[in-house]
N, C-alpha and C positions, 0 to 999 in steps of 0.2 A: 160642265163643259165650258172651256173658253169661249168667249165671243170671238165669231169671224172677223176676218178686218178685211174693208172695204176701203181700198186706197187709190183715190182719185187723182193720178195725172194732170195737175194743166197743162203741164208740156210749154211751149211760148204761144199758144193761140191769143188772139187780143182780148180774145171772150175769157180768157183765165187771168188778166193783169186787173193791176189796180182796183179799182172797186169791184169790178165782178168777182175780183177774188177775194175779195172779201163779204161779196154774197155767196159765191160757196160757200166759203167756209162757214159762214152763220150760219146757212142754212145744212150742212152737214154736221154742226154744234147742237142743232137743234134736234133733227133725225137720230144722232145718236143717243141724245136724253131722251127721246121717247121711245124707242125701240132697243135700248142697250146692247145695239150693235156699234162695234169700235169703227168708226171712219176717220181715215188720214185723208189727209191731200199733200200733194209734192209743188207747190210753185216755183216757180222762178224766181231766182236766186234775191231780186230785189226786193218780191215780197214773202220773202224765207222770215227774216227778224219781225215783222209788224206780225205778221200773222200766228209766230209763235206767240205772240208776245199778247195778242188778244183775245187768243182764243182756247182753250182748255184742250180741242180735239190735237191728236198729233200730227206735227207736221214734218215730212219729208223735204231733203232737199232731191231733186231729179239726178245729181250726178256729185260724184266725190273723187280728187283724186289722193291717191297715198303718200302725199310728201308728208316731212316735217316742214312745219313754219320754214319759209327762207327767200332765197329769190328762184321763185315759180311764177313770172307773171303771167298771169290770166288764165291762175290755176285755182282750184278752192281745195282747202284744206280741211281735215276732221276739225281741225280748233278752231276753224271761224265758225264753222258746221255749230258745233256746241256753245259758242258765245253767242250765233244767232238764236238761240234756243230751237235746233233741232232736233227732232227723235231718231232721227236716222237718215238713210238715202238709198235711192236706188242707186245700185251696181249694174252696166253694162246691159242698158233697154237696149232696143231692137238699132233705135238712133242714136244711141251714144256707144257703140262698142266698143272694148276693151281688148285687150291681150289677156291671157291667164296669169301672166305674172303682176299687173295691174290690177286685177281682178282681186288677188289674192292679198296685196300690198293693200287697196281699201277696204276691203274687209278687215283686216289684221289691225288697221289706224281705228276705225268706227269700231271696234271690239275693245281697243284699245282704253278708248274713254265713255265705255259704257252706252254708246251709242248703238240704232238698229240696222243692219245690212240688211236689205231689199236686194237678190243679184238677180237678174235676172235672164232668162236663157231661153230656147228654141226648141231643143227635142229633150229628148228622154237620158242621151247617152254628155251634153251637157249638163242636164239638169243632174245629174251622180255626182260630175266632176264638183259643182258647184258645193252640193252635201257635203263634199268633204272637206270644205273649208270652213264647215259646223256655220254658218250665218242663221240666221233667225229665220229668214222668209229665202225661198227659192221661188219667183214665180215664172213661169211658164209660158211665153209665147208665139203661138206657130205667125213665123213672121208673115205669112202671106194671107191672115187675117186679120190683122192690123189696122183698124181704119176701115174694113171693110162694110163693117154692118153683121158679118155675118159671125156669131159667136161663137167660139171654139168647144162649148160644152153642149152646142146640136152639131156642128161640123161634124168635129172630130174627138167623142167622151174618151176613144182609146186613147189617144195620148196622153189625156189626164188622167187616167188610171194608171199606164206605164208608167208617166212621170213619177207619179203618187212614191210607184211601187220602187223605180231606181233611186230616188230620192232616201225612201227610209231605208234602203237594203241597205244604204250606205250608214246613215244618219238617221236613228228612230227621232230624234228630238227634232230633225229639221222641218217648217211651217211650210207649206205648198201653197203660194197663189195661182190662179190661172187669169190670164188675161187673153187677149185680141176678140172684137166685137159682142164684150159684156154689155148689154142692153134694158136688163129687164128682172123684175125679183123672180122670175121662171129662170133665166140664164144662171143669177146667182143660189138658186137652192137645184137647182142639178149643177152647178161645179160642186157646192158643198156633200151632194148626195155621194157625188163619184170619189169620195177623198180628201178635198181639198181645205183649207181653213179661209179661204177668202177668195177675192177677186181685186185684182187691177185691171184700170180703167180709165178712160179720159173722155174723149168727144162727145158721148150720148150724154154726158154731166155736163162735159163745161160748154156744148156747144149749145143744150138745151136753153129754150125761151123762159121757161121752169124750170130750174135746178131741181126746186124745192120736192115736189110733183115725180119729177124721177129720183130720187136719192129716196122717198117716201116709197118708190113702187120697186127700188132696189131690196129695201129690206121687209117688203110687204109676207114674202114666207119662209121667211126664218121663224 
């Protein structure tokens, strides 16, 4: 079986810049050597290059748009993406939304140069659409648990099981995350139990006093 991959958000919180993120990510470098569960983390674009560049685990960038190299200012590209030493990006979070035609365009550039698309989506009847633009990761989140605390794999397991199921009806090969109010290694081994191959996630990591402590009790039942 593949290992799940557990892909940690900093999103811009201050507790995800600079040095803290770079205790993340040591300490989710170290969780995954002892547990050989895969964790990513997505920082901020500033600390995109240092963190690829120090640490083994993969690193996402949070958002990619689909141009070619040119004059896009204050746009990011798949090729700076990959010179920063990227693995991939998410696609169209809950706070960064896309168009489909966008959608479709950064996918097709990150495919392009062997990179991984993260898209991510809201229900069941996006998450298909998404499948069929074949991306690696579809992950799943019901936006009005976001931030909440409350995690979508006690909320609401039916969505993650439709998901699951619109997803492959389209795409057997496509990976299902599920995110909004991942919490806890009970959160992440019932998304895994309902279908899913991982969890995205951010606050309860980056905003913890302990990373270390929570990323250990993330992968505690796997």
């Amino acid at each position: 079986m593949p290992s799940p991959l557990i892909l940690v958000n900093l999103k811009t919180f201050r507790e995800g810049m600079g040095n803290r993120a770079h205790m993340i990510a040591n300490a989710a470098q170290l969780v995954a050597h002892e547990s050989g569960v895969t964790i990513g983390i997505a920082p901020s674009y500033i600390d995109l290059h240092p963190l690829s560049h120090h640490f083994a685990i993969p690193v996402y960038a949070q958002h990619v748009d689909g141009f070619e190299p040119g004059a896009h200012t204050g746009h990011i590209t798949v090729d700076a993406l990959k010179l920063a030493g990227a693995a991939g990006s998410l696609i169209n979070h809950s706070e960064r939304r896309l168009t489909l035609a966008e959608i479709e365009a950064s996918v097709r550039a990150l495919q392009a140069l062997k990179l991984i698309p993260v898209v991510c989506t809201n229900n069941e009847a996006t998450s298909a659409g998404a499948a069929a633009l074949g991306p690696e990761y579809v992950a799943i989140e019901p936006p009005e648990l976001i931030g909440s605390g409350v995690s979508v794999s006690k909320a609401n397991p039916d969505i993650i099981r439709r998901s699951v199921a619109a997803v492959h009806a389209v795409n057997q090969k496509v990976k299902v995350l599920t995110g909004a109010g991942i919490q806890s290694g009970e959160c992440v081994k019932i998304a895994i139990d309902l279908g899913t191959d991982g969890v995205l996630l951010a606050s309860s990591v980056v905003k913890a006093k302990d990373p270390l402590s929570v990323l250990r009790d993330l992968v505690s039942k796997l």
